[in-house]
Structures are given as structure tokens and as C-alpha cells.
C-alpha positions in Angstrom: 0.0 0.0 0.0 1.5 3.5 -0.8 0.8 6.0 1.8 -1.0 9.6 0.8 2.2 11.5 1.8 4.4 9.3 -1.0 1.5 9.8 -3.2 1.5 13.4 -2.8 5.1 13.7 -2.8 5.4 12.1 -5.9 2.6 14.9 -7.6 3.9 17.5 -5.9 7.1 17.4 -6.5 5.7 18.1 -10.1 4.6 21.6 -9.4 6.3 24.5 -9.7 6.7 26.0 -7.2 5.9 24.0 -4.7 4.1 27.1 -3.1 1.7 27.2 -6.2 -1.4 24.7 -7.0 -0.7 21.9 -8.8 -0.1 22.8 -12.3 -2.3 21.5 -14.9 0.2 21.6 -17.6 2.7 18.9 -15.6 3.2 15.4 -16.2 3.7 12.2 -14.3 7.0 10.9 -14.1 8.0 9.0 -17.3 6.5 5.1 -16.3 6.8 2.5 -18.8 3.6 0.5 -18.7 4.6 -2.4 -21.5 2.4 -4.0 -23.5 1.2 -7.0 -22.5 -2.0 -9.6 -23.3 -4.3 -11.8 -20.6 -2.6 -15.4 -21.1 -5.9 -16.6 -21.8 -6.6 -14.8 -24.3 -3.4 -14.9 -26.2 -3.8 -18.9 -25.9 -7.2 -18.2 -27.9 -5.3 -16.9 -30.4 -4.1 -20.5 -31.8 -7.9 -21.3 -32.3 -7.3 -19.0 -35.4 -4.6 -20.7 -37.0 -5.2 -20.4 -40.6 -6.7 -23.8 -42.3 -9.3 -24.9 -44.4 -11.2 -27.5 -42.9 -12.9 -30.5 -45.0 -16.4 -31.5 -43.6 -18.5 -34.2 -45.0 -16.7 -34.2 -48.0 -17.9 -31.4 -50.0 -18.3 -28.3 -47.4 -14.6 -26.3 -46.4 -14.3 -23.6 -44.0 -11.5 -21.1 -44.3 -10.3 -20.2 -40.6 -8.0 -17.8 -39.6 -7.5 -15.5 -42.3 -9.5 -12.5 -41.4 -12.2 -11.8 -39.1 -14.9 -13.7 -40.4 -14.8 -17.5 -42.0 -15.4 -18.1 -45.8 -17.2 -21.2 -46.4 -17.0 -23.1 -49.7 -19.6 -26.0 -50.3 -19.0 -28.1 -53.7 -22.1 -28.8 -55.8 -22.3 -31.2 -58.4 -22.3 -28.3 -60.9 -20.5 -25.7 -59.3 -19.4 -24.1 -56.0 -21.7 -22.1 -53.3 -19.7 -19.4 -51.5 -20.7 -19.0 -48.0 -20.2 -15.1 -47.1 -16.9 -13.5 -48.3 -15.0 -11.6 -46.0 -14.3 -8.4 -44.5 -11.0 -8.2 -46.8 -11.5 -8.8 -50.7 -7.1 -9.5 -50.5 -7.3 -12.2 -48.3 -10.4 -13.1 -49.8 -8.6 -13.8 -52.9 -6.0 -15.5 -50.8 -9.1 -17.7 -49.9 -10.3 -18.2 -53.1 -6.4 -19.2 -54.2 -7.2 -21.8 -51.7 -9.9 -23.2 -53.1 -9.2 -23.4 -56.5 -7.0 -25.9 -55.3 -9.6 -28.2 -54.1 -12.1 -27.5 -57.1 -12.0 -25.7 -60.4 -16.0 -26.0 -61.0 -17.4 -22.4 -61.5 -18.9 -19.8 -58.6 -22.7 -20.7 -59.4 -23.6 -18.7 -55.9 -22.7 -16.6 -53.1 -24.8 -16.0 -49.5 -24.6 -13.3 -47.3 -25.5 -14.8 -43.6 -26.0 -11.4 -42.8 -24.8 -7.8 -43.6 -21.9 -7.3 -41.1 -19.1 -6.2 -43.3 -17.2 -9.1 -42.1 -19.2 -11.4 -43.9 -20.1 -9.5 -47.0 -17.2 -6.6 -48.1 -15.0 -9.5 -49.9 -17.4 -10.5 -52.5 -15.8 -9.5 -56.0 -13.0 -12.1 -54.9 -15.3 -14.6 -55.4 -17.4 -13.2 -58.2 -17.8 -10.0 -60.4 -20.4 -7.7 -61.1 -21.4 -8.8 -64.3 -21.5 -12.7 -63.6 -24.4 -11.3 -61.2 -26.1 -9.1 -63.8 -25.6 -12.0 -66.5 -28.0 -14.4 -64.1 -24.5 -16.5 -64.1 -24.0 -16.2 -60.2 -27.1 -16.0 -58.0 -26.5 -13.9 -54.4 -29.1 -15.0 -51.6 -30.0 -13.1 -48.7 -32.7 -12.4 -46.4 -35.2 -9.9 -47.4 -34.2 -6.9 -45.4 -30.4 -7.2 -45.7 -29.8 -4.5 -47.8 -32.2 -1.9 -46.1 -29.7 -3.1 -43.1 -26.9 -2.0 -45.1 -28.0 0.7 -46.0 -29.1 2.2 -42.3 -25.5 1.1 -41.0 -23.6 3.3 -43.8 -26.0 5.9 -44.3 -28.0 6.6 -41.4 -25.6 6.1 -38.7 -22.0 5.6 -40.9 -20.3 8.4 -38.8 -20.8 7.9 -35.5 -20.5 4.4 -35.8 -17.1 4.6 -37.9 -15.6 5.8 -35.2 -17.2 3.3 -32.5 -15.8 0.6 -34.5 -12.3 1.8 -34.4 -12.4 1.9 -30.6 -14.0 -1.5 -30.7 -11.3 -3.3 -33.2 -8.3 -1.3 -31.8 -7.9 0.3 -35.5 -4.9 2.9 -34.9 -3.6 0.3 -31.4 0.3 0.4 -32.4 2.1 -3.4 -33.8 3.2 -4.1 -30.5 -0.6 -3.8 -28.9 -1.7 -6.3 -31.3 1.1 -8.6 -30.7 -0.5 -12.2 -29.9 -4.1 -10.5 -30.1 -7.3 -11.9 -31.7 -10.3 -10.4 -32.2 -12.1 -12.6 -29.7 -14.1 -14.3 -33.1 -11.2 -14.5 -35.5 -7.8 -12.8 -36.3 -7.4 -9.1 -35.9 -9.8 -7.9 -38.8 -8.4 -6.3 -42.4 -9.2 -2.7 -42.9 -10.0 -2.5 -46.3 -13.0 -0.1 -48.4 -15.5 -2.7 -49.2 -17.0 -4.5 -52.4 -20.7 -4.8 -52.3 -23.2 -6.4 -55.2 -26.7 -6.3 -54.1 -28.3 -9.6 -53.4 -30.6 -11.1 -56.6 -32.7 -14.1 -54.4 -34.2 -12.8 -51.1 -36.5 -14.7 -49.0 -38.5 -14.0 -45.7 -38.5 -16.8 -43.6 -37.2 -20.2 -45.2 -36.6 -20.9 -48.6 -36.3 -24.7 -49.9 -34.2 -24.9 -53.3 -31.7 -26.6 -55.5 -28.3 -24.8 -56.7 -25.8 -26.5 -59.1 -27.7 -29.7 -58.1 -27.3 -29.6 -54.6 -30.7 -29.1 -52.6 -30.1 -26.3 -49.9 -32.4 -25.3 -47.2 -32.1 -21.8 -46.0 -33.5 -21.0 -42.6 -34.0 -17.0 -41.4 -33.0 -17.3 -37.7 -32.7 -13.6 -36.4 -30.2 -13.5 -33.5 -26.7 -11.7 -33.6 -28.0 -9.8 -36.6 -31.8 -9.3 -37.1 -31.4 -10.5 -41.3 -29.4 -13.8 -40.1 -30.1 -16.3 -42.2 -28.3 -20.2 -41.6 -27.8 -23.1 -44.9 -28.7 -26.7 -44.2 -27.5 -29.7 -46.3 -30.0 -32.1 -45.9 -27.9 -34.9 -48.0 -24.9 -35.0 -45.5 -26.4 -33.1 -42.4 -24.2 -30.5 -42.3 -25.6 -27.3 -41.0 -24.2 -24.0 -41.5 -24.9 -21.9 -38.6 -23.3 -18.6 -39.3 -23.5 -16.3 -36.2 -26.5 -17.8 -34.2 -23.8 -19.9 -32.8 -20.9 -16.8 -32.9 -17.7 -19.4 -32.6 -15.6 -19.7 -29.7 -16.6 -17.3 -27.0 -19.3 -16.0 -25.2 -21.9 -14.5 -27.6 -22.1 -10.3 -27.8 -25.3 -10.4 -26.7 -24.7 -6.2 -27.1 -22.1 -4.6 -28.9 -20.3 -1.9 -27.4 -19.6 -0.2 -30.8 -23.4 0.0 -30.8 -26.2 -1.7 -32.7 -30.1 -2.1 -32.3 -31.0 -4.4 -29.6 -30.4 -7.9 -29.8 -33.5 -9.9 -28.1 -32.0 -12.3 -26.1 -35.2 -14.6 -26.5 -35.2 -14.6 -30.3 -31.4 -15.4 -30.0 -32.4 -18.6 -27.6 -35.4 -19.4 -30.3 -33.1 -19.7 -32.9 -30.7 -21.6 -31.4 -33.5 -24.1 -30.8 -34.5 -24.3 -34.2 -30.8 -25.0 -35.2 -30.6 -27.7 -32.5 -33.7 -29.4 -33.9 -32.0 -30.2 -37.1 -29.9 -32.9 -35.2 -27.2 -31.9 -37.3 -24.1 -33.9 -37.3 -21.6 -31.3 -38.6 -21.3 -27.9 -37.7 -19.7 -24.8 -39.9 -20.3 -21.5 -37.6 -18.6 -18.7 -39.4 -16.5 -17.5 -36.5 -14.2 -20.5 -35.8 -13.4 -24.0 -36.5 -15.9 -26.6 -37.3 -17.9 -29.0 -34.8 -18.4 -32.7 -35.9 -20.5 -35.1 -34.5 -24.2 -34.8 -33.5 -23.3 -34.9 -29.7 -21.2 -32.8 -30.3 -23.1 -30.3 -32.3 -25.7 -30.1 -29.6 -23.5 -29.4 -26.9 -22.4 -26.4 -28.2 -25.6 -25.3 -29.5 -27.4 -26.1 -26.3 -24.9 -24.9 -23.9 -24.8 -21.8 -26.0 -28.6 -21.4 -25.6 -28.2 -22.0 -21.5 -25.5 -19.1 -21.7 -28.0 -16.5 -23.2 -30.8 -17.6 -21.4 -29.2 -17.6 -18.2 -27.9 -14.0 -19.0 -31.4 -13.0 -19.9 -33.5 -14.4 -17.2 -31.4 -14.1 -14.4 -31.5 -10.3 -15.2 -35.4 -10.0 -15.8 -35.7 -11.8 -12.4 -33.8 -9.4 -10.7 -34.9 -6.4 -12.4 -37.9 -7.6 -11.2 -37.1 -7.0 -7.3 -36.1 -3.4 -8.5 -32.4 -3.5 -9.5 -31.0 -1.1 -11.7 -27.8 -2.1 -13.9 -25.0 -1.0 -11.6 -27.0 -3.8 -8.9 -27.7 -6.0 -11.6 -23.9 -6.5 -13.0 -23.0 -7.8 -9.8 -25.6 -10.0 -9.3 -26.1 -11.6 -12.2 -22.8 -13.8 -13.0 -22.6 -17.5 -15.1 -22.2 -20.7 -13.0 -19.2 -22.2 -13.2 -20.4 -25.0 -15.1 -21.5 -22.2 -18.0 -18.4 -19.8 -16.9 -16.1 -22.2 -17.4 -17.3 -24.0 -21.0 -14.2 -23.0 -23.1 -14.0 -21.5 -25.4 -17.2 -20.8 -26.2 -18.9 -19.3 -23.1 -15.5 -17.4 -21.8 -15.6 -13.4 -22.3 -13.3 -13.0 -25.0 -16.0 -11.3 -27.1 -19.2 -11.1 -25.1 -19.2 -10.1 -21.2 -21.6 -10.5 -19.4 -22.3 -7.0 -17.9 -22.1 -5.3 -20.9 -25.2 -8.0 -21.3 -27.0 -7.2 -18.9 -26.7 -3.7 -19.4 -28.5 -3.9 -22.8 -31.3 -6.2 -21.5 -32.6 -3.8 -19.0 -32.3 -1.0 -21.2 -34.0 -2.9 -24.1 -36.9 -3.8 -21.6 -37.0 -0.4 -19.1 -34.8 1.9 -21.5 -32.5 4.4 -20.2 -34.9 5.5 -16.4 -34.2 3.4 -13.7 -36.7 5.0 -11.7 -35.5 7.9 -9.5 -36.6 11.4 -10.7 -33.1 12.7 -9.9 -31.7 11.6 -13.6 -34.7 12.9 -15.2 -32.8 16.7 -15.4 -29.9 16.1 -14.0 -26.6 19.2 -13.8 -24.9 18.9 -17.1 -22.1 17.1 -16.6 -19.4 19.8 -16.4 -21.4 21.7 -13.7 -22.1 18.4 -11.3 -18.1 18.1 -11.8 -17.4 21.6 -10.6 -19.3 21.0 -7.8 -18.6 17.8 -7.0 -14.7 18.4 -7.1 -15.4 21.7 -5.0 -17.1 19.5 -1.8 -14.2 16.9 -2.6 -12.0 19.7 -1.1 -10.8 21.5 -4.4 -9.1 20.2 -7.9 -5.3 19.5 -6.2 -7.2 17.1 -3.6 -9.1 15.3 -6.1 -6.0 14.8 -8.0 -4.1 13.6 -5.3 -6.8 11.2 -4.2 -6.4 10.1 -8.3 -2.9 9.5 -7.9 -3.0 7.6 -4.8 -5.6 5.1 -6.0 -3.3 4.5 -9.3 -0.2 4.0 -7.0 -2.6 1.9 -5.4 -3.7 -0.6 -7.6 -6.9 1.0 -7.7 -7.3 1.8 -11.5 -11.1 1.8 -12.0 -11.2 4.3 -9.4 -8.6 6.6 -10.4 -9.9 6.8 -14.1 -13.2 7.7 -12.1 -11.6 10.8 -10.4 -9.6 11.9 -13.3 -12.7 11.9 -14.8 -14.4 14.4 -13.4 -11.3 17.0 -13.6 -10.8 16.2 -17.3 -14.7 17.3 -17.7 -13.8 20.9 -16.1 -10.2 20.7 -18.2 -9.6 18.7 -21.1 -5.6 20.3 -20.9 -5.1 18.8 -17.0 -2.0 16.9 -18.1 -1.9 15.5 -14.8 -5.7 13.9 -14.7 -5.3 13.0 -18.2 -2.1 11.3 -17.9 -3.6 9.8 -14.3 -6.7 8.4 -16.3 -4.7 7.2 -19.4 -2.4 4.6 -17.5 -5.2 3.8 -15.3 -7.2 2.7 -18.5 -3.7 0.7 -20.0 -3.3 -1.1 -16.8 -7.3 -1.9 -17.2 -7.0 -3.0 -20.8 -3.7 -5.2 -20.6 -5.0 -6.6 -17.5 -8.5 -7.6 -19.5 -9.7 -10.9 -21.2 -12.3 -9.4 -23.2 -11.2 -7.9 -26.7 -13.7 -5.0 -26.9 -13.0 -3.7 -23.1 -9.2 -4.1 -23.8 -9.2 -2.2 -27.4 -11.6 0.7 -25.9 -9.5 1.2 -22.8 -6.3 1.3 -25.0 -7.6 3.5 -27.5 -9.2 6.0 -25.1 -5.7 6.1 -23.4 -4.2 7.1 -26.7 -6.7 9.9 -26.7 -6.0 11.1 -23.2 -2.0 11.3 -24.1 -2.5 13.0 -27.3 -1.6 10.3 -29.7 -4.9 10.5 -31.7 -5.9 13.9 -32.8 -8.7 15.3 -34.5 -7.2 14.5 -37.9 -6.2 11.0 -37.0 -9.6 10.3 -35.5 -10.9 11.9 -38.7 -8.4 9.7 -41.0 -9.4 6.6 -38.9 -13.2 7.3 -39.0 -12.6 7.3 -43.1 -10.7 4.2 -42.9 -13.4 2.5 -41.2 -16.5 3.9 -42.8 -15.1 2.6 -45.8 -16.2 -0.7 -44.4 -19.8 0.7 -44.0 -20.5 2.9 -47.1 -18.3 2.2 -49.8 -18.7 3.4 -54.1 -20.0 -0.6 -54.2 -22.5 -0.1 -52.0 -23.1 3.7 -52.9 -24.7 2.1 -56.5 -26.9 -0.1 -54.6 -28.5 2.9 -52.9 -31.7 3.8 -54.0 -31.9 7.8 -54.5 -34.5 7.7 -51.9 -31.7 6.6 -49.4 -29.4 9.9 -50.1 -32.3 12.2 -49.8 -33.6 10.4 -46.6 -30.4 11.1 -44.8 -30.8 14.6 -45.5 -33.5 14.9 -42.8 -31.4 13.7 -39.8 -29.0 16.8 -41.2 -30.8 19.9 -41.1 -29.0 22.7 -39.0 -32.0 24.6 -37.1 -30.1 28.0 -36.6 -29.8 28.0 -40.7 -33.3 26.4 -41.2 -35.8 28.1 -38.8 -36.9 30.7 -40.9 -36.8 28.6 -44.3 -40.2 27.2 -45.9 -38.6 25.4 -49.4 -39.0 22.6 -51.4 -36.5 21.5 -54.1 -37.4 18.7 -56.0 -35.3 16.0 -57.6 -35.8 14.3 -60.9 -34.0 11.5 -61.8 -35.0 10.6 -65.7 -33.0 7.4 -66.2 -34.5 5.5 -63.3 -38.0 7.6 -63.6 -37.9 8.6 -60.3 -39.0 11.8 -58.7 -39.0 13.1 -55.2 -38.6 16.4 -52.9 -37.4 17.4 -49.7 -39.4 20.1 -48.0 -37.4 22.5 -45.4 -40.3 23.4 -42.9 -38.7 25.3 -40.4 -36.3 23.4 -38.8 -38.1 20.0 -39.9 -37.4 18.1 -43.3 -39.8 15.7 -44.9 -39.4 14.1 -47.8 -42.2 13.6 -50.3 -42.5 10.6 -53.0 -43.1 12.7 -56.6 -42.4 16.6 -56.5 -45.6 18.6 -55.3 -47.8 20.3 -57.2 -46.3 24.0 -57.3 -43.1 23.3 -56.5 -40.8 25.8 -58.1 -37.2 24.4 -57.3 -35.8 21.5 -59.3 -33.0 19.7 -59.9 -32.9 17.0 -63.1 -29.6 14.4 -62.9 -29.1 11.1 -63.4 -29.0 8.7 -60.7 -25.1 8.1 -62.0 -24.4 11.6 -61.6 -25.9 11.1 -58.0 -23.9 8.2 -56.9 -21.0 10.2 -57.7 -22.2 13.1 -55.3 -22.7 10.2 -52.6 -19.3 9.5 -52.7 -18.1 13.2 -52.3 -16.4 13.0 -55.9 -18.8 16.1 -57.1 -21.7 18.2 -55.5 -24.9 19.4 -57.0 -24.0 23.1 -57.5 -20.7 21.9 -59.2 -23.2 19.8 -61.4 -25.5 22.7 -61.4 -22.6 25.4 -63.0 -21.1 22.4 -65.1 -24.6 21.3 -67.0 -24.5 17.8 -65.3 -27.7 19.1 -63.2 -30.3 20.9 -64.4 -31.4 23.3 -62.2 -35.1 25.0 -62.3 -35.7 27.6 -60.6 -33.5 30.8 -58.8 -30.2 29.3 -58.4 -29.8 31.3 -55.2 -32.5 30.0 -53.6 -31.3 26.4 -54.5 -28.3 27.1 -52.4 -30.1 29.0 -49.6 -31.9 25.5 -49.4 -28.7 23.6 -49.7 -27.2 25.9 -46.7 -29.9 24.4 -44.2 -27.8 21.2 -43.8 -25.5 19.9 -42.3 -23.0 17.5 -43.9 -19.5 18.1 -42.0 -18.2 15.2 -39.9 -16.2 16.5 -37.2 -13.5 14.7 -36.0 -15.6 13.1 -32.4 -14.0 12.4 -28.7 -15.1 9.6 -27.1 -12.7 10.3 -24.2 -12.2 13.3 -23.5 -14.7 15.5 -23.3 
């Protein structure tokens, strides 16, 4: 235990002069925290090594290449690719693989579901035209491109950046040494390939494909358009991410996403269960053979989630709230302890439980008090001010980090970085706090968001590196592939989550857009402060804009802008030019660079 006199010895002898308060410019002594990984989960790294795995003869799984698996199965006429990847390089790598096992054609690809990990690879395996020729079929369920289009479009910028934290993208080599991603290898950042899925289906589709009979099965669970492929002929069931791989399932995930309903998750993986199948090809990890086998996993899987789930509903029902609940509700040890596919290296679960009360009670846990609660800079002033003042809270800060105490620490620096994003000595108090944290953690998202917050705090990752990285990853989400796919409907509806109040409250306009070669018409109307868009252009409408839906997909992808088209003749414009732009000038398309940290 270090004593408050070391601990404030060792600040104060920072300041200068003594005499004065602590200055909020000094450092910490230079302490080399070295980069290190949880055994445990460094072991799970070998689960990853790369292979593709025979199963039943004709179905392979490519493990260990990037974050999600590729699986081939070979038809009698020609090869079924099974999702393709977040990478299309080591997608091609997979593909390389392949063609030494079969040279029959690509008669189809599947997307499971529209995480980029399982669809951004797909002109490795096929191109464009083999689609548009009715060579290649690509299945899907019925809402996965709507999905892909609300995760670049609607939310693309935000979420960029949550990813980054979650994956660790701008972690240096020798933070990634030994790591995983908790469901595969560290993940390839690369812009993504997209062509838009030709067979959709609702809820099961029955069919044959290069003479291979192929039952498809929509089984909502990590992803609401999850969709799983069963080969009747040989039993081999292709689960995708009901069953995620080897860890315990994100039942939330901290970069963010809609909730996940723990009960359709369990449903699901009763209906997979019910097939009896006697292989297993998840598309995280390796392959499970033998029908025992296959129901272990699937059915201890299940007891995870629903122990998660129920063990929370029961306790929010004697009036818990989630900082009661997370240390209440904990696995057994017989579920804890099922390796590797109920340990934390993906899932936890209190971020869990977390998401379940929230997706049942929402954010109010019941007292009044956090219905207007101080903003949070003012509770910090005045919190820090009965604490006995900023040096006191610091010192208490530092003595909890000499102490071991890191959660707490990060706490206290906390509320002085909120009155002071420049207090060196809070941030730099707070930013080993959260690398001791993360080296010391199991789980890949906690460790990558601790480590990539403490680059923020130590001024490693600045606004233009957050805004590079944010590009990097949104590349994933929104990419000139995908862009094509986009109805024009989708670029104007975005528009209405970007009007600017201050430059729209005294603006009633509507400009309407006419796009000839698809025969499409629409119009946004500004209505003080509130956008709608309308289906046709209105009656009376004296603002229009004529282009081609090409000429728009370029404009989605920030290569032109509809005055540049406007002054060069690729848009037609009716109507006063200068009230086009005073329309234009109601929203608001800059992405600033975002802090997660500090702030």
C-alpha cells in the first residue's frame, strides 16, 4: 500500500513551485507500462490458426484469415460461396485456396447477414457482371440490404468511429502482438465491395443450386437479417453467427447496434438444435463434428444466453437497476467455465445485462433525480469543490493509481478532465489507469476501448487521426459498391437527420429532384427546422433539380456536389439558383472529427 504522503510527494514534486497549485500543464513521471495480453486470451489466439477444414466431403471452412470465415460447399455443378469476408485481399488468398480443391465455377454466393465481415470480400469470389448475366445467384434475407443501408447511411459516422475503438484500429504493432479479435484474427481494414443480393427470402426458402438441394432458414439473432444453410444430403448445418464461434456471444455490442433480443437469439438456437445436425460450420471458428457434439455447443450456448437473460429479468424484477444488476447476475461455473465458447473473450456479461434492461426499461431506472440532472461539467465543478478543491481530487487520483486501484482513479480523473480537457496530470492519471485496465483484460472489446481511449487522453490521436481513422473504417460501411446499390430515396432520406436549425428556422422550401434514367422523382421540403421528404415533386413546387441517378452516386461519394453539377450542366437546375443554395445551406454535412474520451 503507498501512503497519501508518498502519493503526494510524488505529484507535488511536479509543481512549480511548490508554493503554487498543482499545475495542470505537468506530467507524471515517465513510467513504462509495456504492453502485454491476458494469457488466456493470447492462448485463444491458436484457435485462429489459418486452415481450411474438409467437412462431409464437400463443405470447407476457411479459418484464420481474417475476421470472419469463408465457407466453400461443392455442388455437383458448381461451387456455393458461404459469405466472403471483410477483406477482398485475403479473400482472394481464400479463393487461391480453393481453386486448389475445385475448379468447378462460382454458381452462388450467401450473405448470412450484412456485417461487413461477412459481405465486403465479395468480388473475390465473383464480379459484377456474372451477377447481372443471371450466371452467379447472391441469396439473402429480405431486409439485408435496407440493413446496409441504415449502417452506412444513417448512422456511418458515429458508428465509424465506435468501431475503431472497438477493433483497436490505430492500437500500435506491439498492442496487437498475440491478439485476436475474440471471433477470428485481428480484422483487415479495407473499403469494401458490395453487389446487391438477386434471391431474397422471408422466412425459409427450400431450393436446389448446381444440383445440390439447400435449405435456408432465417434465424434472427446476432443480426436481425441472419439467415443459416442446411445440407439435408450429408447433415451439415451451416450456422453462421446464431452460434458466434468460440466465445461467449455479444449479446450487445459496445460499438453499438439495435437491440439484440435475447429470447429470439435462444429461439433460434432451438431451431438450429432441432435439425440434429451432425456437422457444424459456424462462421467464426473451427468446425464441430459429431451430433453430440453439435448439440453441446448449440445447447450450452442457448443456457449461456438464457441464463444472461432471465437471471437479469428476475432481478430487475425485485427493482435492480444495472449497476446492482452487473454484480448479481454472474454465469455458473459450469456455464463460466465452457471453453471457449462461453469465456468473455468477445461477449461479457455485464455489458449484457446492461443492454437487456435497457432494451426492456430503456434508459430510467426510476428515480426522478436523472430525469434533469446538472450537465455534466457543472455536477463536476461541484462535485470536485465539496471533494475539497481540484489539487485534492487529483491527489486522491494518484494515490488510488499508486494503489492498484485503477477503476477508481480513471473515475476521479474523470471528473477533472470534464472541467479541463488540458489537465496533463488527470489525463495522464486516467490514461495509465485505463492501459493497466485493458492489458489486464480478457475481453477484446474492453481491452481495445481502454487502449484507444488512453491514446486519446495522451494526445496520440488527434482530430485529424480520428478523422483519418473514422474514413478508414467507414469505408467498411458505405463504400462506391455499395453507394450504386442505394436507391436515390436513401441519399435524400439522410438529408432529414442533417438539417441545421439556426440556418433552417426561418426557411419554408422545397427543391425537388428528378432523376429521368431511373424515372424517379422526389422532394425534400425545409419546414422550419423540420425536413420531410415527399415521394413525386408537389404540385407547385418551383425548385428542381434534373440528374441522373449516376451523376448522384457520384455526389454520394463526395467525388462532385450538385452546384458543381448545377454550373457544369451535369444538373439541371429550375428555378432561382440562389435560392437552391439558400436550401442547400440548411444542412448539415460536415463530420467533425468526435472524442469519445475526453470531453
Amino acid at each position: 500500500m503507498f501512503s497519501r504522503n508518498r502519493t503526494a510527494a510524488v505529484l507535488l514534486s511536479l509543481a512549480m513551485p511548490l508554493a503554487m497549485p498543482l499545475a495542470s500543464h505537468a506530467a507524471l513521471p515517465e513510467e513504462q507500462i509495456a504492453a502485454s495480453i491476458h494469457p488466456e486470451l493470447a492462448e485463444h489466439s491458436k484457435h485462429f490458426a489459418q486452415q481450411v477444414y474438409r467437412v462431409a466431403g464437400n463443405v470447407y471452412s476457411a479459418v484464420g484469415w481474417q475476421l470472419g470465415n469463408v465457407a466453400m460447399i461443392e455442388a455437383p455443378e458448381g461451387l456455393i460461396i458461404i459469405d466472403t469476408g471483410e477483406s477482398v485481399s485475403e479473400s482472394r488468398k481464400i479463393m487461391a485456396e480453393f481453386r486448389k480443391i475445385s475448379d468447378k465455377p462460382v454458381k452462388a454466393v450467401v450473405y448470412t447477414h450484412f456485417h461487413p465481415d461477412h459481405i465486403n470480400g465479395v468480388k473475390a469470389f465473383v464480379t459484377q457482371e456474372q451477377v447481372r448475366s443471371g450466371e452467379v445467384q447472391i441469396i439473402a434475407h429480405d431486409t439485408l440490404l435496407a440493413n446496409v443501408v441504415a449502417q452506412g447511411a444513417l448512422v456511418g459516422p458515429i458508428l465509424s468511429v465506435r468501431s475503431g475503438y472497438s477493433f483497436g484500429a490505430a492500437l500500435p504493432a506491439s498492442d496487437h502482438e498475440q491478439m485476436n479479435a475474440g471471433i477470428g484474427p485481428l480484422a483487415k481494414a479495407e473499403a469494401s465491395t458490395f453487389i446487391a443480393p438477386t434471391l431474397t427470402f422471408k422466412d425459409r426458402l427450400d431450393t436446389r443450386i448446381a444440383g445440390l438441394d439447400l435449405q435456408f432458414l432465417h434465424v434472427p439473432s446476432e443480426a436481425p437479417d441472419e439467415i443459416i444453410v442446411y445440407l439435408p444430403a450429408n447433415r451439415v448445418l451451416i450456422s453462421a453467427e446464431v452460434e458466434q464461434g468460440p466465445t461467449l456471444p455479444n449479446i450487445h455490442t459496445l460499438r453499438g447496434t439495435k437491440f439484440r433480443d435475447p429470447v429470439v437469439w435462444v429461439e433460434s438456437l432451438d431451431k438450429l438444435r432441432a435439425y440434429q445436425a451432425e456437422h457444424m460450420v459456424p462462421l467464426h471458428g473451427r468446425p464441430v463434428s459429431g451430433q453430440q457434439q453439435v448439440e453441446e455447443v448449440l445447447r450450452m450456448t442457448r443456457d449461456g444466453i438464457a441464463y444472461i437473460h432471465d437471471q437479469t429479468v428476475r432481478w430487475m424484477n425485485k427493482g435492480l437497476t444495472p449497476d446492482e444488476l452487473v454484480e448479481k447476475v454472474k454465469l455458473p461455473p459450469h456455464l463460466a467455465g465452457y471453453t471457449p465458447y462461453l469465456r468473455e473473450y468477445y461477449g461479457t456479461v455485464k455489458h449484457s445485462v446492461r443492454q437487456i434492461y435497457n432494451g426492456y426499461l430503456g434508459w430510467f431506472q426510476g428515480d426522478p433525480v436523472a430525469l434533469d440532472p446538472l450537465p455534466p461539467k457543472q455536477k463536476a465543478e461541484r462535485l470536485i469543490a465539496l471533494m475539497g478543491g481540484h489539487d485534492k481530487v487529483l491527489l486522491a487520483a494518484g494515490e488510488a493509481y499508486l494503489q492498484g486501484e485503477h477503476q477508481w482513479a480513471a473515475e476521479l480523473a474523470s471528473y477533472l478532465i470534464s472541467l479541463d480537457n488540458d489537465d496533463r496530470l488527470a489525463r495522464d492519471i486516467k490514461a495509465r489507469s485505463l492501459r493497466k485496465l485493458g492489458y489486464a483484460s480478457m475481453n477484446i472489446n474492453w481491452r481495445n476501448w481502454y487502449l484507444m481511449s488512453a491514446m486519446e487522453l495522451e494526445g496520440q490521436f488527434d482530430g485529424d487521426q480520428v478523422r483519418q481513422m473514422a474514413q478508414d473504417m467507414r469505408g467498411a460501411f458505405l463504400s462506391p459498391d455499395m453507394l450504386q446499390n442505394f436507391p436515390a430515396r436513401v441519399f435524400l432520406q439522410n438529408w432529414i437527420t442533417r438539417v441545421d436549425p439556426d440556418q433552417a428556422n426561418d426557411v419554408q422550401l422545397t427543391l425537388g429532384f428528378s432523376f429521368p434514367d431511373i424515372g424517379e422523382q422526389w422532394a425534400l421540403e425545409v419546414r422550419r427546422g423540420v425536413v420531410q421528404l415527399h415521394p413525386g415533386i408537389p404540385a407547385g413546387t418551383r425548385l428542381k433539380l434534373t440528374l441522373d441517378k449516376s451523376y448522384l452516386d457520384t455526389v454520394m461519394s463526395g467525388e462532385n456536389g450538385l452546384l458543381k453539377g448545377a454550373l457544369l450542366g451535369d444538373v439541371k437546375v429550375d428555378g432561382d439558383l440562389l435560392e437552391i443554395k439558400t436550401f442547400l445551406g440548411c444542412f448539415d454535412f460536415e463530420d467533425a472529427p468526435i472524442a469519445l474520451t475526453l470531453r
